[in-house]
Backbone as ProteinMPNN parsed JSONL, in Angstrom:
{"seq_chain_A": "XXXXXXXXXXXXXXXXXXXXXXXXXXXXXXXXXXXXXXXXXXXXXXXXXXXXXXXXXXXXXXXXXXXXXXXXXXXXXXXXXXX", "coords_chain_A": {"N_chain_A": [[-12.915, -33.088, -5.222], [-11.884, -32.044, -8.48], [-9.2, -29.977, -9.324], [-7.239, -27.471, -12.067], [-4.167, -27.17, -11.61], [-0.972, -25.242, -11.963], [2.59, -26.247, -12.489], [6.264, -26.917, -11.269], [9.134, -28.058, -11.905], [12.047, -28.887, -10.365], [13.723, -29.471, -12.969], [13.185, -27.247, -14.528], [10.149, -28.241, -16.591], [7.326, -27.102, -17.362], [4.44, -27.986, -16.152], [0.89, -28.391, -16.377], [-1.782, -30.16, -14.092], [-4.19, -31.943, -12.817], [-5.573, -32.196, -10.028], [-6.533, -33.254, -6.737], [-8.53, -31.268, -4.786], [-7.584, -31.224, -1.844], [-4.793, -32.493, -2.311], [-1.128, -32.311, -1.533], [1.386, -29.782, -1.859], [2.932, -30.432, -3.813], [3.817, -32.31, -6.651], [4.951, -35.358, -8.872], [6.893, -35.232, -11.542], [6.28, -35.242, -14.869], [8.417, -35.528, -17.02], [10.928, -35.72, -15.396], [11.096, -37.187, -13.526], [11.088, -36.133, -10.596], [10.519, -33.936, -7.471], [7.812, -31.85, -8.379], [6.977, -28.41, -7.604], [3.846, -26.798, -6.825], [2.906, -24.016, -8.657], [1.805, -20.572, -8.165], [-0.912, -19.179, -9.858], [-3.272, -16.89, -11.746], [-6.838, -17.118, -11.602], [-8.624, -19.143, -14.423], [-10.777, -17.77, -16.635], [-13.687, -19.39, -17.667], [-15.346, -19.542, -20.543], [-17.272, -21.136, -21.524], [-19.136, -21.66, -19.67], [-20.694, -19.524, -19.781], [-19.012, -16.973, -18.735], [-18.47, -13.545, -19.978], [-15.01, -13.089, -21.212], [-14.663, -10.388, -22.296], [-15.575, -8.76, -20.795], [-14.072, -8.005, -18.199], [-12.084, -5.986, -17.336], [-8.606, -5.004, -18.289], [-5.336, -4.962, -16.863], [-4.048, -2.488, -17.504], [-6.273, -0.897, -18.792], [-7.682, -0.34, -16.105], [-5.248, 1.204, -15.061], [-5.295, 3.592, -16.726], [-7.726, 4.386, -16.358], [-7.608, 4.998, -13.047], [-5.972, 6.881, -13.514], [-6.716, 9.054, -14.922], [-8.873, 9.237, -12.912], [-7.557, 10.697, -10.873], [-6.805, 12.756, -11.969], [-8.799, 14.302, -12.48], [-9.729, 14.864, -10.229], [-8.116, 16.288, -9.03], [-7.724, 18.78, -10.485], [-10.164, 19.214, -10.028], [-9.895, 20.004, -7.463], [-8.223, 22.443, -7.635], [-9.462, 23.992, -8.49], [-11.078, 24.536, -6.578], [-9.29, 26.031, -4.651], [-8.377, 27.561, -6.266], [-5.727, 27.359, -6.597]], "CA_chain_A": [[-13.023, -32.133, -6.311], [-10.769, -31.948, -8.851], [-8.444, -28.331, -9.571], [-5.891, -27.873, -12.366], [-3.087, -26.263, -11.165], [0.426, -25.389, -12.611], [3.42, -26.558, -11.836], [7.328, -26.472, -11.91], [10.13, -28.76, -11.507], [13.742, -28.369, -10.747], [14.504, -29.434, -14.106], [12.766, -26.484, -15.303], [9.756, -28.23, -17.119], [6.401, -26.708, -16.53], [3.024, -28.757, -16.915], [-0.49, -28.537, -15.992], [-2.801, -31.111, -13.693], [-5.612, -32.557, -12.345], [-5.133, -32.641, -8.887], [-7.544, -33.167, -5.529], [-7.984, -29.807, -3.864], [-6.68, -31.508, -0.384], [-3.458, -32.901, -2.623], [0.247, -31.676, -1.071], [1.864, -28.707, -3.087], [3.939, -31.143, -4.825], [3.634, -33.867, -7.395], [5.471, -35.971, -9.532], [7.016, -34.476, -12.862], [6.238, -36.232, -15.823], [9.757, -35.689, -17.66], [12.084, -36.709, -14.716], [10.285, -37.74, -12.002], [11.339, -35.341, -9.352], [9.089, -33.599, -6.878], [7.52, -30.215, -8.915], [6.042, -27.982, -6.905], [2.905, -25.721, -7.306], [3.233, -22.577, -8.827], [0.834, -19.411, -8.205], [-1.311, -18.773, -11.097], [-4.151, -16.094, -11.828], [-7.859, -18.114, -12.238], [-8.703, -18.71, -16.174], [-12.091, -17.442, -17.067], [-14.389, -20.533, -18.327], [-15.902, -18.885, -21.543], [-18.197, -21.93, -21.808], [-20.013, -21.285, -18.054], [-21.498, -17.59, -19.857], [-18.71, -15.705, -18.569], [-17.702, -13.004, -20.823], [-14.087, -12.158, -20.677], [-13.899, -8.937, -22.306], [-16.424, -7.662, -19.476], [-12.984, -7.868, -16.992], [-10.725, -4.743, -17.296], [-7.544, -5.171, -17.99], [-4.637, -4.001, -15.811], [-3.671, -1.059, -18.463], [-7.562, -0.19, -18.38], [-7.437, 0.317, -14.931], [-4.352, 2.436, -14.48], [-5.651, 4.639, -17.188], [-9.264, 4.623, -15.618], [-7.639, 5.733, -11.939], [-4.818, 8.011, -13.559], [-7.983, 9.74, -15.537], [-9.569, 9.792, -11.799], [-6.673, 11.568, -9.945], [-6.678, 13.947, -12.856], [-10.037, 14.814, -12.321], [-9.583, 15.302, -8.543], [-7.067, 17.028, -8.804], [-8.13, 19.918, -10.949], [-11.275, 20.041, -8.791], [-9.269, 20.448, -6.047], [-7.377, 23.509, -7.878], [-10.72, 25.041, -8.912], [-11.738, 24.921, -5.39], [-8.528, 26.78, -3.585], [-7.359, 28.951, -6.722], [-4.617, 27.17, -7.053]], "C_chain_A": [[-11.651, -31.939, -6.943], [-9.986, -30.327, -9.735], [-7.299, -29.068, -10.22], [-5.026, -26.669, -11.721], [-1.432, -26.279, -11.939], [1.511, -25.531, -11.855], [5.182, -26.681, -12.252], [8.122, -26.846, -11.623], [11.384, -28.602, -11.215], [14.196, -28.82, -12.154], [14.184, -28.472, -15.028], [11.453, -26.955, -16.376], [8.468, -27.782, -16.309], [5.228, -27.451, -16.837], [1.727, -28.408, -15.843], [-1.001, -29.787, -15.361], [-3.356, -30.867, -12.848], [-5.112, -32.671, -10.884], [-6.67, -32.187, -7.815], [-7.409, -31.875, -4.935], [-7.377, -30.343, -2.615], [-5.163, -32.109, -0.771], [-2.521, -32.315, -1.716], [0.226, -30.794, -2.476], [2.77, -29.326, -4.037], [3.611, -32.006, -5.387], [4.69, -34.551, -8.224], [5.795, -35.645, -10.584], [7.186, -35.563, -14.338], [7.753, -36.103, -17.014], [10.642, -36.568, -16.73], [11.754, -37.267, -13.879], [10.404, -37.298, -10.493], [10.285, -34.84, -8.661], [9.1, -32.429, -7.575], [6.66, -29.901, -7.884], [4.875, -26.376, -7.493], [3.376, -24.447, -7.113], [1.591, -21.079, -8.601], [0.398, -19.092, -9.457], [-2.492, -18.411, -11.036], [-5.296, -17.555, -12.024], [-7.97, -17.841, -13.505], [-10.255, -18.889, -15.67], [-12.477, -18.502, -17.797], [-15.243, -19.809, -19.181], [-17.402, -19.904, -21.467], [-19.107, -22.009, -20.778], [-20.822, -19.747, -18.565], [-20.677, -16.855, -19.55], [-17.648, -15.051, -19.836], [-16.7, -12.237, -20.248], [-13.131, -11.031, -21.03], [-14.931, -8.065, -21.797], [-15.312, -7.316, -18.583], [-12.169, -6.901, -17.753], [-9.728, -5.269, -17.758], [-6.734, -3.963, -16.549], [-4.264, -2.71, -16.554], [-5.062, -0.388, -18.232], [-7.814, 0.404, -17.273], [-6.745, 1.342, -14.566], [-5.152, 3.364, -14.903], [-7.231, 5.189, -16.652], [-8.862, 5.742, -14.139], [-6.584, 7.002, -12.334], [-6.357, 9.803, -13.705], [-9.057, 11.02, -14.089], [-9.142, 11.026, -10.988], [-7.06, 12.856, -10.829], [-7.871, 15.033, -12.771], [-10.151, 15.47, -10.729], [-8.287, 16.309, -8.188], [-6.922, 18.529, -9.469], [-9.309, 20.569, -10.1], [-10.64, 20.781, -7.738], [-8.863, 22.249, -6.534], [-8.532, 24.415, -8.213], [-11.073, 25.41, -7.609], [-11.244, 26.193, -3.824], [-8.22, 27.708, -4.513], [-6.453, 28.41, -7.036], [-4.085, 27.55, -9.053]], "O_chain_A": [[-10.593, -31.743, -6.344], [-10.504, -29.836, -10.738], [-6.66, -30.076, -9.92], [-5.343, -25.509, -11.459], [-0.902, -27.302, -12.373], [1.565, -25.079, -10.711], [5.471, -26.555, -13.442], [8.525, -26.146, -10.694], [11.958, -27.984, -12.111], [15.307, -28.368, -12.433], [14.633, -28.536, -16.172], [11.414, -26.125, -17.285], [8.339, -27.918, -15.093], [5.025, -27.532, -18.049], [1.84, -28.215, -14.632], [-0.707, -30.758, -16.059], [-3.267, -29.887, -12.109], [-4.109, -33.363, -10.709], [-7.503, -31.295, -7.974], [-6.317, -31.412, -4.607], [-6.389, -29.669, -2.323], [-4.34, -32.251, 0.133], [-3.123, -31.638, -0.882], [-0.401, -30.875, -3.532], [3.289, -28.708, -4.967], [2.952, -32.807, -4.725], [5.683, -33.842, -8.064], [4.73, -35.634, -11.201], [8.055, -36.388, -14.622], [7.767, -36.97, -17.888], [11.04, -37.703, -16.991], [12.541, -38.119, -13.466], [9.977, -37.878, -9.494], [9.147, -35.137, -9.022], [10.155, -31.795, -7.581], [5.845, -30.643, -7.334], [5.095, -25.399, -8.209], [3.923, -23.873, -6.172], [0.497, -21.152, -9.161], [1.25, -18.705, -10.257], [-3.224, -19.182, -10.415], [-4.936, -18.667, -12.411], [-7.635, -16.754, -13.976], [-10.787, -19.629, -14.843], [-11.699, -18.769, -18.713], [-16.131, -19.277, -18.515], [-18.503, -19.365, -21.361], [-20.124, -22.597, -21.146], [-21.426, -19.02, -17.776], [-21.005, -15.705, -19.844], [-16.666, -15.529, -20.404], [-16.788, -11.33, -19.42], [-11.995, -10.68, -20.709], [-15.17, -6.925, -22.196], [-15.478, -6.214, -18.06], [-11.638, -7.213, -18.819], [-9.894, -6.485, -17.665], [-7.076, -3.019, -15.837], [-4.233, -1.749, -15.785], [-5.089, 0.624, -17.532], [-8.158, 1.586, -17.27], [-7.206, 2.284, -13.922], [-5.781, 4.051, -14.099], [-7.624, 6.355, -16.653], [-9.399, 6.835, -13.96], [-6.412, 7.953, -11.572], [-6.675, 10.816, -13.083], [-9.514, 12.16, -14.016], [-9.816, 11.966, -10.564], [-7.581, 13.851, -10.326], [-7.83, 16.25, -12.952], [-10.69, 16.523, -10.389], [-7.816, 16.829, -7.177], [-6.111, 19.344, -9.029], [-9.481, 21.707, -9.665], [-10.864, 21.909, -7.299], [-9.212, 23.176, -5.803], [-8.37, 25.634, -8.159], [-11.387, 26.586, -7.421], [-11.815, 26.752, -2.888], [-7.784, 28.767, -4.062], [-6.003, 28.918, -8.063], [-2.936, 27.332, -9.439]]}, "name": "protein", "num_of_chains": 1, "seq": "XXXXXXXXXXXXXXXXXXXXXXXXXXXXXXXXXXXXXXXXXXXXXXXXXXXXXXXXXXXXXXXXXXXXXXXXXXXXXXXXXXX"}
């Protein structure tokens, strides 16, 4: 099975490929030919599989979703002792 993955050379160039999921973390860099090695990168959403990806939150949505929450819990709380 084939996974792209990103990647990142000591000469600083960064490129995308095709690689076997059982590959090594390293491959071949198509500018200099050094070993690049795999970089950590979020999954991309495949639009063309049905999934819609402004159903996923962002990370700003979130904070403001749990700030919203505390805020809410936290007045309860003060209704409940007097504070």
């Amino acid at each position: 099975m084939l996974i792209l993955h990103d990647y990142l050379c000591p000469c600083n160039y960064r490129f995308e490929e095709l690689v076997d999921r059982d590959k090594r973390d390293t491959v071949n860099c198509p500018m200099c030919g050094g070993l690049a090695k795999r970089q950590l990168s979020a999954p991309r959403l495949d639009t063309s599989l049905g999934v819609d990806a402004a159903s996923f939150p962002t990370l700003g949505e979130k904070w403001v979703r749990n700030r919203a929450q505390r805020q809410r819990i936290e007045e309860a709380r003060k209704r409940e002792h007097g504070d």
